[in-house]
C-alpha positions in Angstrom: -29.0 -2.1 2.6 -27.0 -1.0 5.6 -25.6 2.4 6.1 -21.8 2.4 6.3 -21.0 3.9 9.5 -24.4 4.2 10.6 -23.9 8.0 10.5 -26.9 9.0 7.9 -27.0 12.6 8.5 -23.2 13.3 8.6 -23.0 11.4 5.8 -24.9 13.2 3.2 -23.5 16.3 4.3 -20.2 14.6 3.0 -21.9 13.4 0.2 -23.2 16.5 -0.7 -20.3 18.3 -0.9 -17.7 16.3 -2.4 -19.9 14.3 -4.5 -20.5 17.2 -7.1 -19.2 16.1 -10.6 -16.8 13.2 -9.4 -16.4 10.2 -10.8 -17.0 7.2 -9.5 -13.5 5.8 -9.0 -12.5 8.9 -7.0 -15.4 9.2 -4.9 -14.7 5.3 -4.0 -11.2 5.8 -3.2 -12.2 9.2 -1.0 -14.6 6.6 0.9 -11.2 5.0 2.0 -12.0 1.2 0.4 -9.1 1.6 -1.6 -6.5 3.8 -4.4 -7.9 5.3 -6.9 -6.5 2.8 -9.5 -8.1 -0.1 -7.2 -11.7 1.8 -7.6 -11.4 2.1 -11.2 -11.4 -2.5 -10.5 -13.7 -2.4 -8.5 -16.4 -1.0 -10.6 -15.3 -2.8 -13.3 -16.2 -6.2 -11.5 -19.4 -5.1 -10.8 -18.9 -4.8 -6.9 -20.0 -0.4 -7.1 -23.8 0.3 -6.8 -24.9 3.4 -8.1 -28.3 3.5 -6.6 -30.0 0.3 -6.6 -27.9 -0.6 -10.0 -24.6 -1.5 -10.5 -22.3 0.8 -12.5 -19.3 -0.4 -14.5 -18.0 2.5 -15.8 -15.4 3.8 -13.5 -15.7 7.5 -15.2 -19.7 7.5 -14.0 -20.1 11.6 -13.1 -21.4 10.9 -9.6 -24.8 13.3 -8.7 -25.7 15.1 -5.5 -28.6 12.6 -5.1 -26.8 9.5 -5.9 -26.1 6.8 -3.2 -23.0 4.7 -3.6 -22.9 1.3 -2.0 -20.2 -1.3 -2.0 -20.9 -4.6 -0.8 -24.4 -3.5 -0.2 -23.3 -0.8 2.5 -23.9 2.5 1.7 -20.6 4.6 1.3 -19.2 8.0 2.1 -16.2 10.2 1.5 -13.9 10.5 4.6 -13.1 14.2 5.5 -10.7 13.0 7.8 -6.7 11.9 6.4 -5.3 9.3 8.6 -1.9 8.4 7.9 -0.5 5.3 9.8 3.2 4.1 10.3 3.4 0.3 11.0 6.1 -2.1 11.2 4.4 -4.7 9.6 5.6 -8.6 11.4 6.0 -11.7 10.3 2.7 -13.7 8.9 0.1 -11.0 8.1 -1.2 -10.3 4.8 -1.1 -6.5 3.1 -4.7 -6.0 2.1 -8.0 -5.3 4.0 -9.1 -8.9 3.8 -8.2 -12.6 3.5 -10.4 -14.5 1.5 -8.7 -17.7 3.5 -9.5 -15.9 6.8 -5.6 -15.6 7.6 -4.4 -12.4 9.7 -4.0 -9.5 7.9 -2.3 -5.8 8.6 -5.9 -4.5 9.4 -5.9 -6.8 12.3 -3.3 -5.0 13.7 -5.0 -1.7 13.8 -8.8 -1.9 13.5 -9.3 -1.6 17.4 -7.7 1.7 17.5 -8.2 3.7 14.3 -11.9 4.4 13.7 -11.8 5.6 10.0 -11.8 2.9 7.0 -7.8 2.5 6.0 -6.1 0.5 3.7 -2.2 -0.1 3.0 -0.4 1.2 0.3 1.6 -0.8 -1.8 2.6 -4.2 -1.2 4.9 -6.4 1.8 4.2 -10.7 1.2 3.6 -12.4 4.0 7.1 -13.3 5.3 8.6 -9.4 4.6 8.1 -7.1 7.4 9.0 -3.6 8.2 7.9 -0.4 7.2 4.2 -0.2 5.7 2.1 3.0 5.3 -1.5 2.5 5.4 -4.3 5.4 5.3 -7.7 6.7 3.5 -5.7 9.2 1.5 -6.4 7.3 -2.4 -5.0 10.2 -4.3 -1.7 10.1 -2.1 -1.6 6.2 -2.1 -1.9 6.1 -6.5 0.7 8.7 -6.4 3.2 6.0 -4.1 1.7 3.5 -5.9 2.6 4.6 -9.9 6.0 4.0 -10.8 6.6 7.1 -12.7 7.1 8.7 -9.3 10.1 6.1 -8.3 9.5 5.7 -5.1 12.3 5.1 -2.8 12.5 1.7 -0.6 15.5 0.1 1.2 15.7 -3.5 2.8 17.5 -5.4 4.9 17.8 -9.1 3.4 19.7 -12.1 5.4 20.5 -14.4 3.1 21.1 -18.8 3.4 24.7 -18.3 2.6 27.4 -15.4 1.4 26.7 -13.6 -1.8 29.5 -13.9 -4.2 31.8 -10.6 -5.4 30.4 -12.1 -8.8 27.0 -12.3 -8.0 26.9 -9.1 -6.2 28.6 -7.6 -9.2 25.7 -9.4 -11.5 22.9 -7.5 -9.3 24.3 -4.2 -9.8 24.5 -4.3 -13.0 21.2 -5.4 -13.7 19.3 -9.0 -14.2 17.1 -10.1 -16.9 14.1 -11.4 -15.0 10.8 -13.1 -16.4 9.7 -9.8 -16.3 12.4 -7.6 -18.1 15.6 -6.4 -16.6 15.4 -5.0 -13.1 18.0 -3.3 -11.4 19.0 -2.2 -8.2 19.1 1.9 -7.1 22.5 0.3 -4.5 23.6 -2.4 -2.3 26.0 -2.8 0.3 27.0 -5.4 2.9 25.8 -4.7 6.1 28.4 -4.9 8.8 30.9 -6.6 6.4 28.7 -9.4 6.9 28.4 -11.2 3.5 25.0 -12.9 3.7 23.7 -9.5 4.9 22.7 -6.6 2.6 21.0 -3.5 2.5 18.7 -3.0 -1.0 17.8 -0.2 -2.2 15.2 -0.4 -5.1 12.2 1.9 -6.7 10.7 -0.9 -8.6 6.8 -2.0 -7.6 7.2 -5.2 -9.3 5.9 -7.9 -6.9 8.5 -10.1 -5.0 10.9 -8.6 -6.4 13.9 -8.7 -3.7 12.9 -12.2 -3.3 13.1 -12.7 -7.3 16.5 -11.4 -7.8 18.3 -13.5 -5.3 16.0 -16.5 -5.9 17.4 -16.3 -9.4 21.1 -16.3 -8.6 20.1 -19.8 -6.1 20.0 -17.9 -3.0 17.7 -18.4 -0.3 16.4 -15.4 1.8 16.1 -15.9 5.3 14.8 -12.5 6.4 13.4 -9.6 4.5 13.0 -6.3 6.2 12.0 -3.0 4.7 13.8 -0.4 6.9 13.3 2.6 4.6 9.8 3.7 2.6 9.7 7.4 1.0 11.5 8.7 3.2 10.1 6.9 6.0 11.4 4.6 8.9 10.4 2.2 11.7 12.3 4.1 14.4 10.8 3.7 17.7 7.6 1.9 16.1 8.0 -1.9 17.4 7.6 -4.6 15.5 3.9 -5.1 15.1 3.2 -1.5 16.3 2.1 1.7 14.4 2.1 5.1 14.9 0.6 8.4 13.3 2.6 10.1 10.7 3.3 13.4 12.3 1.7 16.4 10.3 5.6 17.6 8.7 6.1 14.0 7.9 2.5 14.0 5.8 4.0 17.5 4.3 7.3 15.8 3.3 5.7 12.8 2.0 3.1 14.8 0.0 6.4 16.8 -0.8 8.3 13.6 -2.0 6.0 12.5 -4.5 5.2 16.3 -6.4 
């Protein structure tokens, strides 16, 4: 089995010291594969060695002299927070691989960022705009869990005009496949009528895309400007940037 960073000696050191009565989802998610929640999967598929055995049991108390491997590389927690800004184009997939070997938001930053980092929450392939990506998995389940509400505006270009009636019919709420949703606000942008801004808190997947898909609209752009208290000021599209240290304060902040 490989060593996952080839760093043996700096690695148990990690290991040592935040390995002490964890449990195996955490220490996972502090290796930067993932959230916490997307550890807890992970073991239970079987993809977590503990040792030379694999471990299913996402609450496993992790011991000083354990080694953790996943996909037969040996894993370590990161010391290290990176927090990453990136304004996510057009055809690129939010996760850390494609199984269908099609670009992905890694791609964008895995030549410049040396620690392991995944992206939090979800944009589909068309959407772009703002996406935070790091290594921090207790800060990314916290964004991720909807009790915390999490604040997201977009910018959606629509095929045609929305109606006063339809726009009246999203405020008020619409009773989707998947129970009501409703929007947090919406407004035209620029009195243009197939423009909007969004603003939602819901995770639910395709969501945006849902809502006016129901009502017979087609959406022609989809832009997230606006992401817990975050924009994509002066980050091109296809760029990224590091979150400044008061902007990880805030966002740590945000979510309390």
């Amino acid at each position: 089995m490989k060593t996952y960073r080839g760093n043996k000696e700096r690695g148990e050191r990690r290991e040592t010291a935040s390995s002490e009565k964890m449990r195996l989802n955490k220490f996972v998610a502090h290796c930067g594969i993932c959230s916490r929640r997307q550890a807890a999967e992970l073991v239970k598929d079987g993809k977590i060695k503990v040792n030379d055995r694999i471990e299913l049991n996402p609450s496993y108390e992790v011991q000083d002299k354990d080694k953790i491997y996943y996909n037969n590389e040996r894993i370590f927690p990161q010391t290290k927070k990176v927090y990453i800004l990136l304004n996510k184009p057009k055809n690129y997939i939010t996760t850390v691989k494609d199984e269908k070997t099609r670009n992905t938001v890694i791609d964008l930053v895995k030549d410049h960022i040396e620690e392991r980092i995944y992206p939090v929450g979800r944009l589909d392939r068309n959407t772009t705009g703002v996406l935070l990506m790091t290594n921090d998995g207790e800060l990314a389940q916290k964004l991720s869990h909807p009790s915390f509400k999490v604040k997201k505006i977009y910018h959606v270009a629509l095929n045609k005009p929305l109606s006063k009636k339809d726009f009246e019919t999203i405020l008020s709420g619409l009773n989707l496949e998947d129970g009501k949703m409703e929007v947090d606000g919406m407004d035209y942008v620029e009195n243009k009528k197939d423009e909007l801004g969004v603003e939602i808190h819901s995770g639910k997947n395709r969501i945006i895309r849902r809502i006016f898909e129901h009502l017979g609209y087609e959406i022609k752009r989809l832009d997230r400007v606006y992401y817990a208290g975050l924009t994509k000021k002066s980050v091109a599209r296809g760029k990224f940037r590091h979150l400044t240290t008061q902007e990880v304060i805030t966002l740590k902040h945000f979510i309390k």
